[in-house]
C-alpha positions as CSV (number, residue, x, y, z in Angstrom):
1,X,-13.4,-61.4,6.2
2,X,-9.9,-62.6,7.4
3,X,-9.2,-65.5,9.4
4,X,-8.5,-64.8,12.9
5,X,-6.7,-67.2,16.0
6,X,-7.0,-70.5,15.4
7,X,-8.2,-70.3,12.0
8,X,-11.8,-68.8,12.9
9,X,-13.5,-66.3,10.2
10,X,-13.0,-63.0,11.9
11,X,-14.9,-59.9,10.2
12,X,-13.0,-56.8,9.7
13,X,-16.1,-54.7,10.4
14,X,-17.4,-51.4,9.1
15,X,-13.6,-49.8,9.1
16,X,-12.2,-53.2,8.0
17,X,-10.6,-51.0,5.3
18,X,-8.1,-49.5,7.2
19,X,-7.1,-52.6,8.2
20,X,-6.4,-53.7,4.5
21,X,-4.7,-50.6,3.0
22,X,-3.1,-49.8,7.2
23,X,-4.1,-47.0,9.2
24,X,-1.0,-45.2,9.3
25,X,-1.7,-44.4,5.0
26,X,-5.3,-43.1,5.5
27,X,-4.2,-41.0,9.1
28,X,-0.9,-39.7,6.1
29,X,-3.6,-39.3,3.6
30,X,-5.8,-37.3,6.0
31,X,-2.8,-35.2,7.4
32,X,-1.9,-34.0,4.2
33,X,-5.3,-33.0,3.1
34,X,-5.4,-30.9,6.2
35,X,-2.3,-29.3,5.8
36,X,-2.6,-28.4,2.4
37,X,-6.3,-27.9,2.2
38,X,-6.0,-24.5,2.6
39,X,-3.1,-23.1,1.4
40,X,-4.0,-20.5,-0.1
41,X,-4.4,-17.8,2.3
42,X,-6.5,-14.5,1.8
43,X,-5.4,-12.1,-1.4
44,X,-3.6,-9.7,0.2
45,X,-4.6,-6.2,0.3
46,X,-0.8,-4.4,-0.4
47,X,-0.5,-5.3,-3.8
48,X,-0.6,-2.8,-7.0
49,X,1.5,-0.3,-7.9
50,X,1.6,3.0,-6.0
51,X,3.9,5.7,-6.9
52,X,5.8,3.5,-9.9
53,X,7.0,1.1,-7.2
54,X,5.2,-2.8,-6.1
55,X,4.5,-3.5,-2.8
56,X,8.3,-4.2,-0.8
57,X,8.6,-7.3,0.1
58,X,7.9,-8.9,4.0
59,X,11.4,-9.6,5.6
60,X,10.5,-13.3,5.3
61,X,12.7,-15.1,2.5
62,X,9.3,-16.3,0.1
63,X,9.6,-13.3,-1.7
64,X,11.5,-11.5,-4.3
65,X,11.1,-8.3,-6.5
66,X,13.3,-6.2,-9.0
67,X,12.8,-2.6,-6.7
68,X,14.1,-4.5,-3.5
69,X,16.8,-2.7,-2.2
70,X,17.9,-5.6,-0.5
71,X,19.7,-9.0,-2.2
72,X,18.0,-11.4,0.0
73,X,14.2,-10.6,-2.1
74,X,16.5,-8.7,-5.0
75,X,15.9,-10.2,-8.6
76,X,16.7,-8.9,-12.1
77,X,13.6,-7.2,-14.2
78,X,12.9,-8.3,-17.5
79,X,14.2,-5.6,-20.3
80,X,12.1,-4.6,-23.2
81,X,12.6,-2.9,-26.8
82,X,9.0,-3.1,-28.5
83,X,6.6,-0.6,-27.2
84,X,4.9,-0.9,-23.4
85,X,1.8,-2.7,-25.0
86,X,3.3,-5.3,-27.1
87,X,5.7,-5.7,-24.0
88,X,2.3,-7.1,-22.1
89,X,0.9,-8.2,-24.8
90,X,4.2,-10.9,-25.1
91,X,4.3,-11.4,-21.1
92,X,0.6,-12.5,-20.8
93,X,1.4,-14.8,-23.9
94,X,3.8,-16.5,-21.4
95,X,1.6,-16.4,-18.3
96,X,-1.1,-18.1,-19.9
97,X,0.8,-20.6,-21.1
98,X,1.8,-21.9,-17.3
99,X,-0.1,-24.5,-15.7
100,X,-1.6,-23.4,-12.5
101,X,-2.0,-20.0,-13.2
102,X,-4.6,-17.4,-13.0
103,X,-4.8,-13.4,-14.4
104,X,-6.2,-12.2,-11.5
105,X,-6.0,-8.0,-12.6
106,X,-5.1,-6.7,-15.6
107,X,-4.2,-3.2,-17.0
108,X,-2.4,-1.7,-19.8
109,X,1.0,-1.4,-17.2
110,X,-0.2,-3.6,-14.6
111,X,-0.6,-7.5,-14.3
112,X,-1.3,-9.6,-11.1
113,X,-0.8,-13.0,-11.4
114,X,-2.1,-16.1,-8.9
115,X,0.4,-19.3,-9.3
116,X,-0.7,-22.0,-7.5
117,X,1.8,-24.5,-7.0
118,X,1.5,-28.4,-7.0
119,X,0.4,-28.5,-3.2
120,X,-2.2,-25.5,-3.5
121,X,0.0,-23.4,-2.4
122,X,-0.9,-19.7,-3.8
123,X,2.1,-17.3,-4.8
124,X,1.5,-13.4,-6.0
125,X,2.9,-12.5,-9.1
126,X,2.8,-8.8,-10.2
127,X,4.9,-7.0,-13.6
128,X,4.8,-3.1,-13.5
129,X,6.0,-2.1,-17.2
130,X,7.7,1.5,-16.5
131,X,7.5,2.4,-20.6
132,X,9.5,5.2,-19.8
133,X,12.5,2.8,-18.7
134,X,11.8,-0.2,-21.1
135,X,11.7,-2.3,-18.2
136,X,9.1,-4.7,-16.6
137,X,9.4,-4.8,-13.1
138,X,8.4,-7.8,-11.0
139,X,7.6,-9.2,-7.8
140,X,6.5,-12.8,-6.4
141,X,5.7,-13.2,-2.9
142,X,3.6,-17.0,-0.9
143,X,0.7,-16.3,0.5
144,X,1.9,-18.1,3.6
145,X,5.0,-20.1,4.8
146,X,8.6,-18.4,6.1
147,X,10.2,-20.3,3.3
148,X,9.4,-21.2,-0.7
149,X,12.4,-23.4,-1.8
150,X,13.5,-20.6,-3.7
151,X,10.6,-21.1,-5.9
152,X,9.5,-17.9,-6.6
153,X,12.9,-16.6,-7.7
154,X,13.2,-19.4,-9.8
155,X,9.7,-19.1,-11.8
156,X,10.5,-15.8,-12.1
157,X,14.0,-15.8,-13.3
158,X,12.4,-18.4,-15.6
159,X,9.5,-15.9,-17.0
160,X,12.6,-13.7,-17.6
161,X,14.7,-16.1,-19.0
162,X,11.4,-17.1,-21.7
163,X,10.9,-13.1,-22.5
164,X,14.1,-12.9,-23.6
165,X,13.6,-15.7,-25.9
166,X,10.8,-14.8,-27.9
């Protein structure tokens, strides 16, 4: 109840709440659960590794990978000196210790990774270890969107960065 003109009880009715916490925060509220609801997208069907190279990445800048032949989606692989296996072995370590993230398919030179960042969005990470060239190559790529913020360069630069330290 609220007091209305001239000081007469008024009842604020079945959807009295939105009067109290204001209309505009529960239409915000609403928006954004619509928006990113479903963020996710479908798993696309391009990724794996087919003839020792990942999927090339969409001209769109949410992408990067270390076989890009172009700078804009070009990032540094990760460089190894243990054997292919214990290589893996040390990069799922690190994957699985990242909130928000799910092995989606694993084998002995292949890993594809789901990250999900903090507004649902769903990012593809793959590593392709090539134990012939002690390297691990990788690529990151949104589900949907244009543009990522630069955030999958960054978390991978920073899975680099962590190999290196361990």
């Amino acid at each position: 109840m609220s007091l209305g003109m001239g000081g007469r009880k008024k009842s604020l009715g079945r959807f009295g709440f939105m009067e109290k916490i204001g209309f505009d925060w529960v239409l915000g509220f609403s928006l954004v659960l619509f928006l990113f609801g479903g963020c996710s997208g479908p798993r696309p069907a391009n990724l794996g590794v087919k003839d020792n190279r990942l999927s090339a990445c969409p001209s769109s800048p949410n992408c990067v990978s270390s076989q890009s032949e172009d700078e804009k989606h070009k990032i540094e692989s990760i460089l190894f000196n243990s054997t292919p296996a214990e290589a893996m072995d040390r990069l799922k370590q690190l994957i699985q210790g990242m909130a928000r993230t799910t092995i989606v398919r694993e084998t002995p030179e292949y890993l594809h990774v789901e990250f999900r960042t903090l507004l649902g969005f769903v990012d593809d990470g793959e590593f392709f270890v090539d134990g012939s060239q002690k390297v691990i190559h990788l690529r990151s790529a949104s589900r949907v969107g244009y543009w990522d913020v630069g955030m999958n360069r960054r978390r991978m630069a920073s899975i680099r960065e962590d190999f290196g330290r361990k």
